[in-house]
C-alpha positions in Angstrom: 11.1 -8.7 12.8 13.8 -11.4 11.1 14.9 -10.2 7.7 17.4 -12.8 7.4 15.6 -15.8 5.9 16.0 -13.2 2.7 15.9 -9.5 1.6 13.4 -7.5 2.6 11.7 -4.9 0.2 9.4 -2.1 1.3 5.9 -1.8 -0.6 3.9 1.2 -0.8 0.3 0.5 -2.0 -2.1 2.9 -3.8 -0.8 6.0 -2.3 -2.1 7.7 -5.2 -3.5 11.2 -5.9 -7.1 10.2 -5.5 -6.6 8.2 -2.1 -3.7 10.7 -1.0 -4.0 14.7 -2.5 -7.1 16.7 -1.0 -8.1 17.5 -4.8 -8.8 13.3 -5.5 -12.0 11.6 -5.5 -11.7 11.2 -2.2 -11.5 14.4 -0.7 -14.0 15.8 -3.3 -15.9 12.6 -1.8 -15.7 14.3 2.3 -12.9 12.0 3.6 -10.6 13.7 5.6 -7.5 13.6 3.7 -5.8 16.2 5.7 -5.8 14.0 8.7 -3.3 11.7 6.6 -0.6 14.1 7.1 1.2 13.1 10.1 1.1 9.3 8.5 2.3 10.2 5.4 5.2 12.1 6.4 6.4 9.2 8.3 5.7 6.9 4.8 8.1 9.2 3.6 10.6 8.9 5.3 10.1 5.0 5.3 10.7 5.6 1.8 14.0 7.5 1.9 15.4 5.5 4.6 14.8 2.4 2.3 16.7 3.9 -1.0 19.4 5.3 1.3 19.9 1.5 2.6 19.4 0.1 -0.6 16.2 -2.0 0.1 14.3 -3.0 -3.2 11.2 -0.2 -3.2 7.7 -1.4 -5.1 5.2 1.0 -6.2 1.6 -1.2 -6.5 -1.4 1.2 -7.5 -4.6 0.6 -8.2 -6.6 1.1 -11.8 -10.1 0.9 -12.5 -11.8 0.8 -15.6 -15.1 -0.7 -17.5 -12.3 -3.4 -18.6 -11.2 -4.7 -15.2 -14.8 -3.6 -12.8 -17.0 -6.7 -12.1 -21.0 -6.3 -11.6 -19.7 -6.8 -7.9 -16.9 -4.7 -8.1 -19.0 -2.1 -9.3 -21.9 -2.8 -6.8 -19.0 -3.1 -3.6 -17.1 0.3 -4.8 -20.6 2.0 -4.9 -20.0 2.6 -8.1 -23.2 1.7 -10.0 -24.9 5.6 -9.6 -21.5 7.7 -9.1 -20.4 10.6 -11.4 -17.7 9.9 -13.5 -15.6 12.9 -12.0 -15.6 10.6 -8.7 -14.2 8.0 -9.9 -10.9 6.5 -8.3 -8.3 5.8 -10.2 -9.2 5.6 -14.2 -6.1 4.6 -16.1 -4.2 7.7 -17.9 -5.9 10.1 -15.4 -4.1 12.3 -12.9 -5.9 11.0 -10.0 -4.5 7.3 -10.5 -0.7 8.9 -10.8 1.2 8.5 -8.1 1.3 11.3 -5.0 4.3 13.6 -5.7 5.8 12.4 -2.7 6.0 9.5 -3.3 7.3 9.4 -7.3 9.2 6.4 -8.4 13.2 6.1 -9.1 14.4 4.7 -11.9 14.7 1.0 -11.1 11.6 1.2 -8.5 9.1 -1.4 -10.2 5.7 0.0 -10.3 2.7 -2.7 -10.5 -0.5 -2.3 -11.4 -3.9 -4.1 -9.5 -6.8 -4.3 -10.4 -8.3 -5.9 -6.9 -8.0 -4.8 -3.2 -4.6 -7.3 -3.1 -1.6 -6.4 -4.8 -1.4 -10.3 -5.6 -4.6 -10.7 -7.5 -4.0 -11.2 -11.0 -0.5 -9.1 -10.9 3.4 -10.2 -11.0 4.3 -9.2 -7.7 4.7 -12.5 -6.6 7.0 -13.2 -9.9 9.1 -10.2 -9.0 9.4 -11.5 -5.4 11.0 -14.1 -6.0 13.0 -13.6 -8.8 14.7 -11.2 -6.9 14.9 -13.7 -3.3 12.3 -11.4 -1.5 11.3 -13.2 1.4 10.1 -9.9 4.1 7.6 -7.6 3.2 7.3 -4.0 4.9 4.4 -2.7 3.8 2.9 0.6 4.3 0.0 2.9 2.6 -3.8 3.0 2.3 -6.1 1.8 3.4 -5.0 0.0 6.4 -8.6 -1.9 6.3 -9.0 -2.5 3.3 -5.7 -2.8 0.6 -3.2 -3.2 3.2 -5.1 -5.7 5.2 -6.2 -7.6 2.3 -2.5 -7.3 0.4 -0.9 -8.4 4.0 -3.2 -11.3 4.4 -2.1 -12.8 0.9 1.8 -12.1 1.0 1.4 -14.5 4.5 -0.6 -17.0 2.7 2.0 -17.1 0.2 4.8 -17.8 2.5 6.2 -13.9 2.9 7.2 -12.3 6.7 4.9 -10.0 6.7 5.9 -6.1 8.3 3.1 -3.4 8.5 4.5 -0.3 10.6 1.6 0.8 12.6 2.6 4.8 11.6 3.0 4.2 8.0 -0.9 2.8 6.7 -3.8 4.6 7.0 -7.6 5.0 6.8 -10.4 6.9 6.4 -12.0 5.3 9.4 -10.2 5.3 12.5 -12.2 2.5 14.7 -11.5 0.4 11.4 -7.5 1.4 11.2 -6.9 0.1 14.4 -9.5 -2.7 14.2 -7.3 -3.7 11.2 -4.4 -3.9 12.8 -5.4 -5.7 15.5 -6.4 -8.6 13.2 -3.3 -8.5 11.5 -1.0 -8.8 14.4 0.5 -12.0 15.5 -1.3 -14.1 12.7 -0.2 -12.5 9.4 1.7 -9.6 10.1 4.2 -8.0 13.0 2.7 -4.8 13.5 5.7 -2.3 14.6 6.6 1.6 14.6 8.7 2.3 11.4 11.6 2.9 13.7 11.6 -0.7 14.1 11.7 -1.6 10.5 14.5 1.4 9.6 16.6 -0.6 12.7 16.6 -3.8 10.7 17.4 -2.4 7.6 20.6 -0.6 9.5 21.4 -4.2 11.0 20.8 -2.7 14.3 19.2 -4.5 17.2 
């Protein structure tokens, strides 16, 4: 992992209460959120290691509403026949705040999607560059879905991609690793996050 063609800046993507706490749509939908808890202890401490070395830490989260869900957003999400207490992620609602353990610092930029990519119609890119962000660690859920999908673009846009291995996660485990397979070598390095926390410490 080369950080210096530019500073690096660790993303953490939709690690929100109704992805992330067991009382969010998705545990009240039967995902195992519990089995997220090894993983997001290690986000964690991704996350402190990053403010303690100054890297730049943004905060992307998803929001879904009747203003941003397309007839095939709504058909993909499964959303056409579902109860409005399982939603994910309605604006203003405590399910679309961000997991407690992961709360923003002052200065943290929080952006909002609307789409599986944390490019799609957002200033991410505007922020990344503005501020000479070239690498991108990125870590959070779901590893085959948002993180895949959010890795694939920040390559396409000319990023160095990072995705620690321990830091992402799913709530299908054949598709997790599946995911990451894809990823490697083509539009990502795919690393444990004691790789990443080297870099950032300048060790080799």
């Amino acid at each position: 992992m080369d950080t210096t063609n530019g500073k690096a800046a660790l993303l953490l993507v939709d690690l929100q209460n109704d992805f992330c706490h067991p009382e969010g749509t998705a545990g009240k939908r039967g995902k195992d959120i519990h089995a997220f808890h090894e993983q997001m202890k290690h986000m964690k401490n991704l996350l402190e290691t990053a403010r303690k070395f100054k890297v730049p830490v943004i905060h992307v989260i998803s929001e879904h509403s009747a203003w941003t869900e397309s007839p095939s957003a709504i058909e993909r999400f499964g959303r056409t026949n579902q109860k409005r207490n399982l939603s994910y992620c309605e604006p203003g609602s405590w399910g679309a705040e961000i997991h407690d353990d992961f709360s923003p610092l002052p200065g943290e930029k929080v952006v909002v999607k609307n789409r599986y990519s944390a490019f799609v119609q957002t200033n991410l890119e505007l922020l990344l560059r503005s501020n000479g962000i070239r690498h991108l660690t990125i870590i959070g859920a779901y590893t085959n879905v948002c993180i895949d999908t959010t890795a694939r673009d920040a390559f396409m846009r000319d990023f160095f991609v990072t995705v620690p291995s321990n830091c992402v996660v799913s709530d299908n485990e054949q598709l997790h690793y599946a995911a990451l397979k894809l990823l490697q070598g083509t539009f990502a390095k795919v690393v444990h996050s004691v790789e990443v926390k080297k870099q950032w410490k300048g060790e080799k």
